[in-house]
FIZASE-528847 format. One record per residue (C-alpha): residue number from 1; x, y, z. Coordinates in nm, 3 decimals, padded with zeros to 5 digits, always signed. Each point is the difference from the previous one (the first is absolute). Layout:
# residues N
> NUM, X, Y, Z $
...
END
This chain:
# residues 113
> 1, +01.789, +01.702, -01.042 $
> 2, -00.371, -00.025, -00.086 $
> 3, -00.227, -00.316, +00.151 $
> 4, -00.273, -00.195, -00.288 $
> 5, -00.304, -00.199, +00.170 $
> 6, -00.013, -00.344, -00.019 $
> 7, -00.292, -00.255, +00.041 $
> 8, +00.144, -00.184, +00.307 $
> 9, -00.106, -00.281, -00.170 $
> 10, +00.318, +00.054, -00.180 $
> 11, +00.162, -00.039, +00.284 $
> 12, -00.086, -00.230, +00.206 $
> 13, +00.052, -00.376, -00.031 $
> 14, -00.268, -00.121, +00.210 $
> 15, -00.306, +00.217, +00.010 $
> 16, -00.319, -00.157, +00.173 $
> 17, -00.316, +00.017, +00.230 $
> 18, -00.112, -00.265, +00.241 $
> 19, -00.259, -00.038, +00.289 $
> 20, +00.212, +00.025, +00.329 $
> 21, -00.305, -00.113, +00.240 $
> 22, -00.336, +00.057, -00.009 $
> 23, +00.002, +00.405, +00.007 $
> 24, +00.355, +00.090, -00.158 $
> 25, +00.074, -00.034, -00.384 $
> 26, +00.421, +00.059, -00.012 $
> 27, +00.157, +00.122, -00.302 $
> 28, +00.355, -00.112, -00.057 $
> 29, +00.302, +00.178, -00.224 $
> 30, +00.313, -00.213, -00.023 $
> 31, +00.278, +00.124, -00.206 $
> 32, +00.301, -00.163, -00.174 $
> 33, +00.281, +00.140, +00.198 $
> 34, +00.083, +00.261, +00.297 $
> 35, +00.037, +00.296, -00.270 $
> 36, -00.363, +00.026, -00.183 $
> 37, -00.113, -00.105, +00.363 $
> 38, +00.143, +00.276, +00.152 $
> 39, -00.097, +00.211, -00.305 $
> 40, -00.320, -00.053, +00.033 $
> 41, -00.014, +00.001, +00.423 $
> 42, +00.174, +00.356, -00.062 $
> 43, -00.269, +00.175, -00.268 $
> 44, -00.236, -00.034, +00.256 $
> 45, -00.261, -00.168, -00.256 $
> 46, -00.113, -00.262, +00.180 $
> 47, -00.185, +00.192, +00.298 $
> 48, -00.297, -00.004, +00.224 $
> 49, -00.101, +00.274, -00.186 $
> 50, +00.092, -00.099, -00.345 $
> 51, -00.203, -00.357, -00.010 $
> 52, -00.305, +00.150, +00.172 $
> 53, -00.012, +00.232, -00.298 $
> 54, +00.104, -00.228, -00.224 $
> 55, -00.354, -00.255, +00.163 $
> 56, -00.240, +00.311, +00.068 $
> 57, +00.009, -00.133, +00.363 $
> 58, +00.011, +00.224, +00.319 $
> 59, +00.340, +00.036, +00.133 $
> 60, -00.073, -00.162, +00.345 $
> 61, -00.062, -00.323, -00.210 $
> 62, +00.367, -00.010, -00.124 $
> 63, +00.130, -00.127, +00.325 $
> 64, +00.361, -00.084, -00.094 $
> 65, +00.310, +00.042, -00.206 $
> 66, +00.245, -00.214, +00.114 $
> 67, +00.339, +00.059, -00.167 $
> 68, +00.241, -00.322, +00.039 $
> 69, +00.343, +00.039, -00.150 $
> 70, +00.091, -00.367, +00.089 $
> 71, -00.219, -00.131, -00.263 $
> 72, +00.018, +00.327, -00.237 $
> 73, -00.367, +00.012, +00.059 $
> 74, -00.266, +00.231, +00.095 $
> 75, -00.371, -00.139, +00.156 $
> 76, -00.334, +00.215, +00.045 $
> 77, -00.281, -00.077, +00.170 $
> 78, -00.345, +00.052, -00.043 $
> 79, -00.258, -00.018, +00.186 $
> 80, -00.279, -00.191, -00.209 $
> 81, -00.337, +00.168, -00.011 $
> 82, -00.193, -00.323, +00.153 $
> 83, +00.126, -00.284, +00.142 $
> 84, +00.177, -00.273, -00.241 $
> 85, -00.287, -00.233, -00.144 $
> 86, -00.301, +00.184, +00.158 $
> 87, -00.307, +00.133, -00.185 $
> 88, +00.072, +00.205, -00.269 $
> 89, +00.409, -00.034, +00.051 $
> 90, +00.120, -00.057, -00.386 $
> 91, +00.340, -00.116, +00.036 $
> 92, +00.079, -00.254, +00.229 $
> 93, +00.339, -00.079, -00.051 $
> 94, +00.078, +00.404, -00.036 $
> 95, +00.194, -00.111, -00.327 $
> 96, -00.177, +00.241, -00.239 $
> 97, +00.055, +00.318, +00.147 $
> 98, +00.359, +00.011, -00.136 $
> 99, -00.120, +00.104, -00.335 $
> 100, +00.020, +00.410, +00.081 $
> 101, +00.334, -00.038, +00.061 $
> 102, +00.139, +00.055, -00.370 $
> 103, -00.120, +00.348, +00.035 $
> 104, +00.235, +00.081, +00.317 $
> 105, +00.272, +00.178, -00.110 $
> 106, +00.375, +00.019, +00.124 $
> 107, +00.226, +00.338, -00.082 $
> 108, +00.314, -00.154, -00.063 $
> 109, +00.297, +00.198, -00.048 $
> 110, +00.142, +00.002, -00.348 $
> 111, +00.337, -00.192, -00.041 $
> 112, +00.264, +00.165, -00.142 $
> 113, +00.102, -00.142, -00.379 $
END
């Protein structure tokens, strides 16, 4: 059984980026049902280490990943480079930094025909 990489934009049924205070930006993956939730939660694409890459940020400023099966859903924080609507801050509702995220890919195992 081989695996094929998929934009997790694919995947995903609710994909977005908000301010969460004044010096966190959260980045939320909700997904259509248990399976593709787990899927996903199990590939291990969505990681501390994955979305700092993914930014260009230090690691430290990927604070967490917060995996809740409940809701088939998956949060990250980050911490924002300057406070929400101070000097120089370009995104005050942290709702643009969600764009990256077609270029995170999933391995997904292949299913059988």
């Amino acid at each position: 059984m081989s695996s094929e990489s998929v934009p997790i934009t694919q995947l995903a049924q609710l994909i977005r980026s908000k301010n969460a205070g004044p010096f966190i930006i959260s980045l939320d993956f909700v997904f259509p049902d248990e399976e593709t939730y787990r899927a996903v939660r199990d590939s291990r694409a969505i990681t501390r280490e994955s979305i700092a890459e993914l930014y260009a940020l230090p690691l430290a400023r990927i604070t967490e990943v917060i995996e809740y099966s409940a809701a088939n859903a998956i949060k990250v924080n980050i911490v924002r480079e300057r406070p929400a609507g101070s000097f120089g801050e370009l995104d005050l509702y942290g709702s643009q930094q969600g764009s990256l995220l077609d270029r995170l890919l999933v391995s997904m195992p292949e299913v059988p025909a």
